[in-house]
N, C-alpha and C positions, 0 to 999 in steps of 0.2 A: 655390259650395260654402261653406257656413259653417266658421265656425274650430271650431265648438262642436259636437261631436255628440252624441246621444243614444244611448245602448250601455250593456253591460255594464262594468264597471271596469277602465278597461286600465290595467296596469302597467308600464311603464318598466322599462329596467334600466339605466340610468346609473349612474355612479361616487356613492356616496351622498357624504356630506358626509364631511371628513374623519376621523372618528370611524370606528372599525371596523363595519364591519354587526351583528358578532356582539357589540358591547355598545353596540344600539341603543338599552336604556337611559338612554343618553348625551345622548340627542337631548332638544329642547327645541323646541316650536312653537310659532310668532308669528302669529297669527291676524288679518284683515282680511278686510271683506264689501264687496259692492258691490250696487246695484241697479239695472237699467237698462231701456228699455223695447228688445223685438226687433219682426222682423217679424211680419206678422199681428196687430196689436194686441196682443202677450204681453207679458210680464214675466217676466224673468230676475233671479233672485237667486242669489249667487253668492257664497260664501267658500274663502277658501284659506288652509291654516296650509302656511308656510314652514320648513322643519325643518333645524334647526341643529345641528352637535356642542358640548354643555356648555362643553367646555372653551376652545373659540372665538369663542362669545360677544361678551365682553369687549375683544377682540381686533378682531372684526368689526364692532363699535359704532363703536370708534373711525377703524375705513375708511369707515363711510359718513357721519357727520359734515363731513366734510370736502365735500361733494357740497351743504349746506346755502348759498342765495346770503345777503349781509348781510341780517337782516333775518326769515328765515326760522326761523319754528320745529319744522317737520316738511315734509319731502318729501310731495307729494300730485298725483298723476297730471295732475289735472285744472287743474291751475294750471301745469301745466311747457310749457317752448316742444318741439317736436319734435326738435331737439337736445338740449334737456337731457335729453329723455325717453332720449333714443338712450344716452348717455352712462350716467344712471341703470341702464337694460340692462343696458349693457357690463360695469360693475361687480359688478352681481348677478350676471352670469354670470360674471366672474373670481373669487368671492368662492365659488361654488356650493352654495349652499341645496338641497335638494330641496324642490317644491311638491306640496303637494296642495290640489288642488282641486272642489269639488264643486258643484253648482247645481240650480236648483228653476225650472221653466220652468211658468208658468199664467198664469192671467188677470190684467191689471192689478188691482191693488190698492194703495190707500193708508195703509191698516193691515199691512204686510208682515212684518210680527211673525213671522207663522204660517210664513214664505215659509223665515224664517232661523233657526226650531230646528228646520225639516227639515232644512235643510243643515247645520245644526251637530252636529245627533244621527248624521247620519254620517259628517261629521267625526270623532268621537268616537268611535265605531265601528273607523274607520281606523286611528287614532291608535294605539288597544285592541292591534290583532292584529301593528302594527308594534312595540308595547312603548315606545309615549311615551305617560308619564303625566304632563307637567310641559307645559301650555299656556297660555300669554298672551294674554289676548285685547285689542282696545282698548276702552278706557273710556268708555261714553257718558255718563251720568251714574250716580247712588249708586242712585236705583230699578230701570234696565234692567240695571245687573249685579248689583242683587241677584238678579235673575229670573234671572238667566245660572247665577249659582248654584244656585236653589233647582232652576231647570231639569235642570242634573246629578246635583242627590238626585235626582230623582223618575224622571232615565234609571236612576239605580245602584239605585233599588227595584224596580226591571222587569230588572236582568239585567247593564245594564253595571258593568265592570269599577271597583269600587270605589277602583282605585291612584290614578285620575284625579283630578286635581287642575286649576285653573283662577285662575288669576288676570286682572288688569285692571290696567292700566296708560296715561297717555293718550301720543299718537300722537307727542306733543313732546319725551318723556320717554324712550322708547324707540324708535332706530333700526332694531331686529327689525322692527318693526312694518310697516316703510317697503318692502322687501319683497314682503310679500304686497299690498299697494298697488299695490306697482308689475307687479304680477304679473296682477292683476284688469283693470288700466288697459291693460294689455297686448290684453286678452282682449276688454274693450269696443271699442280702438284697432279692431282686427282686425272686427268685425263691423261699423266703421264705414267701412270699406273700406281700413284701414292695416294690414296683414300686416307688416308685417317687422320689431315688438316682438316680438310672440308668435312670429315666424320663430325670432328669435335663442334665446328661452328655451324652447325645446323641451324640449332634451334634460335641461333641469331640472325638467320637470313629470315625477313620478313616480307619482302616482294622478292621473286623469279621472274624473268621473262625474258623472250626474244623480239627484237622488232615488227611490226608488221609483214614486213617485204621481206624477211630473213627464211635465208635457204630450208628445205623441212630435213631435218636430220635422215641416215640412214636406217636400212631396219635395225641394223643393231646394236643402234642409239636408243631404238627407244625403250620405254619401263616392261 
């Protein structure tokens, strides 16, 4: 069975972040993407914003700094040993973010552009009907987040929720970030035949979903 299904949006009911639900205004998402190759020759693209309360933040920055070895300037899946990974886990999940996560399952491509403002646009979408207008995304360079930007006018002329706002920040710079990193890393571990990242952060994944237009998984992908 894949860790990854194809379905309508399930939603979680976990304990949300410590911020009350009812002034989810509060919340603030820290956004990272991944891309990987699945079975069948596909391509999975795959982002997830991490959702925080405002006011812990600041707080929670300085917990996961401490997690950095000498030397290091951002936490990154794919460079950690499988304890640190485990470790990194533990923390996220004592710390507990809600995740959401969305992904875009098609054909290999190496222009994947197209892959990740489907996933972002309903990211965004997401973000909209839970009442989080305050998103960080990470920084690739000053061209691809101008486009990140100009990407959100041209969703808010078709309809989305104008509150939405976006920023960019790189991955060094901000610990939020680290998170949804480690969230995605999880989710590749898992279809790499490592279950028990993704085991552990379950019960913090609060949206699943695939794109509308994303490929339907094989049969036995599915539950």
């Amino acid at each position: 069975m894949s860790p990854w299904r194809s379905r309508a949006p399930t939603r979680a009911s976990p304990t949300w972040p410590r911020c009350s639900p009812r002034v989810q205004s509060s919340l603030k998402g820290f956004l990272d993407e991944s891309s990987a190759h699945r079975d069948q020759g596909r391509q999975e693209y795959l982002v997830c914003a991490a959702l925080l309360c405002a006011s812990d933040c600041d707080d929670i920055r300085e917990q996961l700094r401490p997690l950095l070895l000498p030397g290091q300037v951002k936490l990154h899946w794919s460079a950690e040993s499988d304890r640190r990974r485990r470790a990194i886990i533990d923390e996220i999940v004592r710390l507990g973010p809600m995740n959401v996560v969305v992904s875009h399952l098609g054909v290999p491509s190496k222009r994947d552009e197209r892959y990740r403002r489907k996933c972002l646009e309903a990211v965004y979408h997401e973000m909209v009907t839970m009442d989080v207008f305050d998103l960080t995304l990470e920084s690739r360079s000053s061209h691809q987040d101008r486009g990140d930007r100009a990407h959100v006018v041209a969703l808010q002329g078709q309809g989305l929720d104008r509150r939405l706002r976006i920023g960019h920040r790189r991955g060094g710079d901000d610990p939020l970030l680290w998170i949804a990193d480690a969230v995605l890393g999880a989710i590749n571990s898992a279809h790499a035949g490592k279950p028990r990242h993704l085991e552990a952060l379950k019960e913090t994944l609060l949206v699943e979903l695939r794109t509308a237009d994303s490929e339907l998984p094989c049969a036995d992908e599915r539950p």
